[in-house]
N, C-alpha and C positions, 0 to 999 in steps of 0.2 A: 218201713224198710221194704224194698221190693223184696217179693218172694225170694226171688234166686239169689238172693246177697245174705239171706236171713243166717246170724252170727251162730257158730260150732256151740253145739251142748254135751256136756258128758252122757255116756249111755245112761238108759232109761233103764229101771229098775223091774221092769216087767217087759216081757217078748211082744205081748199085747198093744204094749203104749206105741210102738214101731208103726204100727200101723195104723192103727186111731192118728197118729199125727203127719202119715202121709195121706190118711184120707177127708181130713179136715183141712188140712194147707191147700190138701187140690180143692175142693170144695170153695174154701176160702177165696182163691184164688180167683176161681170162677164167678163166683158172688162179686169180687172186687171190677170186676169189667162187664153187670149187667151196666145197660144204661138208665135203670132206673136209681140207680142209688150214686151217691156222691161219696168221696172216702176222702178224706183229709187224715192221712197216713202224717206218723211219727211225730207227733206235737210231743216238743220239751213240756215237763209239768218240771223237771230240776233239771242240774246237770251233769248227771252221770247217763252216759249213752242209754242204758236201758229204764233208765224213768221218760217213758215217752208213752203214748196211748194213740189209738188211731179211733178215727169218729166216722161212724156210719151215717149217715142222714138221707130221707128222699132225694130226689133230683126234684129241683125247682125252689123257689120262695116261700117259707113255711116260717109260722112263729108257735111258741107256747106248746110244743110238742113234749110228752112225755121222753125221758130218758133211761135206760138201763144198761148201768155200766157194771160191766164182766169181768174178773181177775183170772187170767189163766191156772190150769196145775201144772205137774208137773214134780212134786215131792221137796216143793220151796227151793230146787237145784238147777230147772232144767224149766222147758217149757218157750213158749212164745205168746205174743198178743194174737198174732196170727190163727193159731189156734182157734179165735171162737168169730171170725170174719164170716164164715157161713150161717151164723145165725141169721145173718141182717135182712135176706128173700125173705125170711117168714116174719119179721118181728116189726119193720120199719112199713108194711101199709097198715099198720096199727091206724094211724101213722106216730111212729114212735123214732125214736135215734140210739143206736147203738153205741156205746165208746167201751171199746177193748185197753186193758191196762196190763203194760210192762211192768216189772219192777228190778230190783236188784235182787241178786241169788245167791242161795250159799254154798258154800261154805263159807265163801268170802264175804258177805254181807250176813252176819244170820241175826237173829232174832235179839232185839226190834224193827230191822232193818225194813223190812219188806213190808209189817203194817205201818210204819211208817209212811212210808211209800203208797200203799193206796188212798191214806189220811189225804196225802199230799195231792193225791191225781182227783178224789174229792171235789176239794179246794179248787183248783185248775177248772172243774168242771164247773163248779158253783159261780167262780167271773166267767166262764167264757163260753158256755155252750149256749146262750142266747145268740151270738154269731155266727153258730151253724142253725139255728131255729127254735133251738130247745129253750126250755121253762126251766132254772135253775131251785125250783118249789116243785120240779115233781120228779126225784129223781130217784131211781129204785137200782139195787146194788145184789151182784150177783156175781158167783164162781162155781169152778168146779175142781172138787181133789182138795190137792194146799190152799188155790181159789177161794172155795168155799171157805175154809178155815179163818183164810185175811177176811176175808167180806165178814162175815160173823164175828168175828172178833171186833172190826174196827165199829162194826153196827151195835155190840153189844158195852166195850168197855168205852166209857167217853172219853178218857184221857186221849185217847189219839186223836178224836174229832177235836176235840179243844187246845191240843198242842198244836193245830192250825187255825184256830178261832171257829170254830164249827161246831153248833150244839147237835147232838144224836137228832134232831127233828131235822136236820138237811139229809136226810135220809127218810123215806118213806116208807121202807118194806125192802125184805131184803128175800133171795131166794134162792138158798147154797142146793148145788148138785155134789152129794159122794161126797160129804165135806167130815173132815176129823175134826171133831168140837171135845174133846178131853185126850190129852198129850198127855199125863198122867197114867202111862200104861202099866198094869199087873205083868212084870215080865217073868213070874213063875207060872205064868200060863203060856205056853210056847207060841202061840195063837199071836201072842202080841210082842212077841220077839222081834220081828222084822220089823213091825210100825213102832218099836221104839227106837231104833237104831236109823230108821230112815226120819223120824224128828230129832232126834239127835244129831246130824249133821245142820238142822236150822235152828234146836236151844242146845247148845250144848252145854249149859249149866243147870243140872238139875232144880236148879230152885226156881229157875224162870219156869218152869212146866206151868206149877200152878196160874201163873199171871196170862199164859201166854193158850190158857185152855180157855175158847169161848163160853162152855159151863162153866165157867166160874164166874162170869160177870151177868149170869141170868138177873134181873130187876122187874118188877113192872113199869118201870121206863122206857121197856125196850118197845121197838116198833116189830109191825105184824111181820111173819116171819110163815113162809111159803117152802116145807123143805122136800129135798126130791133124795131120796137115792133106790140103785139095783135089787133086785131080789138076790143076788149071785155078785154082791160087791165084794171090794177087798176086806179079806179081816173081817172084823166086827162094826164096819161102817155103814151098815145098815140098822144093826141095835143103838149105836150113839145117834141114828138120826132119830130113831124112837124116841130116845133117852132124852135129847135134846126139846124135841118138840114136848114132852113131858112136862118136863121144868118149865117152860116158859108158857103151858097154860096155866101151869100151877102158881103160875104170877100172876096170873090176870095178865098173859099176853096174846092177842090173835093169834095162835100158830097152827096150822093144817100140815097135814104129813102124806107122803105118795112113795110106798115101795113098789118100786116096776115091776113087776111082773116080766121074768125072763132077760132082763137087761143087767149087766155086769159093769164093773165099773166104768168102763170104756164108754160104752152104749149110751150109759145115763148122760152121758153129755152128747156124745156124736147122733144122738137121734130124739135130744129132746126137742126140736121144732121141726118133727117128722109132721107132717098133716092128721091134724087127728091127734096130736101128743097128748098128753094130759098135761105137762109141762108148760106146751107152748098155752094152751087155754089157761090155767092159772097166770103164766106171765101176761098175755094179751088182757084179761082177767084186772091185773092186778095195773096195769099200764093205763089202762081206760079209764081208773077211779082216781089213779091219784091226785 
C-alpha cells in the first residue's frame, strides 16, 4: 500500500511507539525509492485486506537468494508491514530478499488469528519467492514486539506450519527482536499488569495463554534460534529473552542471545541494521549459511 494511503490504527500504547513508527515509515519510505532495490508491495497471501506482504529484492536477475521474512509489532492491535521496509539498504547486498508480513488484528481477529496468518504468508512464500529470485530452502523468519511472538511461536509449535502443509524444517532459523515468548503473566506482581491486559485484548481466554506462549512449545526439533532484545526493554522482555534462549539450549537447540546495551524496546528494532549492529551481523551471519 503506498505510504500515504497506509489504513488508521488505534493509539499506541506507549508515547514512544509515536515516533519509532514515524521514523521507520520515513526511513521506509526512503529505502522503497533507492534504485537499487525492487519492491513488489502488497501481494495477497488470503483475502482479507490486511493478509498481504510486500517483497524486497535486489534490482536486476537473481536466483537461489536467501530470504528473511519479518512480522511487524505493534501489541497484535496496531502496527504495519511498513514498518520494517528500512531494513532492506542493509540486508538485500547480502545478497539476500526481504518479505515484510501484514496480518489480521485484534481485537477483531485475536488469537489464533494472526499466527495463523504468518503460517499462511509462509506458505505464499514457499510457492512464490523463487519469482522474485529467492530459494524457497532458505528461508529465515523474523519480528519484532508481538512480531517476534508470531515468528516464535509459529517456528516453535508445528501445528500451524502443518495446518498449511509445511514441516518446521521450511524454516531455517528464526531471529525474534523484544519478543514476549510466555503470556502466562504473574499479575500479583504489578510489573506484569500492563503485559497482561495488553495480551488480553489478543487471547482473551485465559486457557489459550498456555498454547499460545512460544515457551511452551520448546522441543529439540526446533531450529537455531538468534535472540535480540534492549538492555532498557519493556517489562520483563529482556529476562524471557534469557529465559527463552535457556530452555532451548537445554534442548539441545542452537540458541545465542544479545541484550543491547543501552537500547530500549523501540531501538532494538529501529537500529538493528545500524552499521556495525550486532544484529545485522548475526542476520547477514545467519543468511549466508543457510
Amino acid at each position: 500500500m503506498p505510504f500515504d494511503q497506509l489504513p488508521e490504527r488505534p493509539p499506541m500504547h506507549f508515547p514512544a511507539a509515536d515516533a519509532y513508527s514515524d521514523a521507520v515509515l520515513a526511513r521506509s519510505r526512503a529505502a522503497a525509492a533507492l534504485p537499487g532495490i525492487r519492491l513488489s508491495a502488497d501481494r495477497a497471501y488470503g483475502s482479507h485486506p490486511d493478509q498481504r506482504l510486500d517483497i524486497y529484492a535486489p534490482a536486476g536477475e537473481r536466483t537461489g537468494l536467501p530470504v528473511l521474512v519479518f512480522v511487524h509489532g505493534g501489541a497484535w492491535v496496531g502496527g504495519y508491514k511498513e514498518w520494517a521496509g528500512f531494513m532492506a539498504p542493509a540486508l538485500l547486498p547480502q545478497p539476500a530478499i526481504l518479505v515484510s508480513v501484514e496480518y489480521r488484528l485484534a481485537p477483531e481477529y485475536v488469537y489464533p488469528a494472526a499466527v495463523q496468518d504468518v503460517a499462511a504468508a509462509l506458505k505464499w512464500v514457499q510457492q512464490h519467492i523463487a519469482e522474485f529470485g529467492g530459494d524457497p530452502g532458505r528461508i529465515l523468519l523474523s519480528g519484532h514486539s508481538a512480531g517476534a511472538h508470531l515468528a516464535s511461536l509459529v517456528a516453535l509449535d508445528p501445528r500451524w506450519l502443518a495446518a498449511e502443509g509445511l514441516g518446521v524444517d521450511c524454516i531455517r532459523g528464526v531471529l525474534p527482536i523484544s519478543g514476549l515468548y510466555d503470556l502466562q503473566y504473574d499479575t500479583s506482581d504489578e510489573r506484569n499488569r500492563f503485559a497482561a491486559a495488553i495480551c488480553a485484548a489478543f487471547v482473551p481466554e485465559s486457557a489459550d495463554l498456555p498454547a499460545a506462549s512460544p515457551l511452551s512449545h520448546v522441543s529439540p526439533r526446533a531450529v537455531p534460534f538468534h535472540i535480540t532484545a534492549g538492555q532498557h526493554d519493556l517489562g520483563n522482555l529482556a529476562s524471557e529473552a534469557v529465559t527463552l534462549c535457556a530452555r532451548l539450549q537445554a534442548a539441545g537447540v542452537s540458541a545465542t542471545i544479545n541484550i543491547l546495551p543501552g537500547h530500549d524496546h523501540f531501538d532494538a528494532h529501529a537500529r538493528c541494521v545500524d552499521p556495525g549492529h550486532v544484529w545485522l551481523a548475526y542476520a547477514r551471519e545467519m543468511l549466508g549459511r543457510v
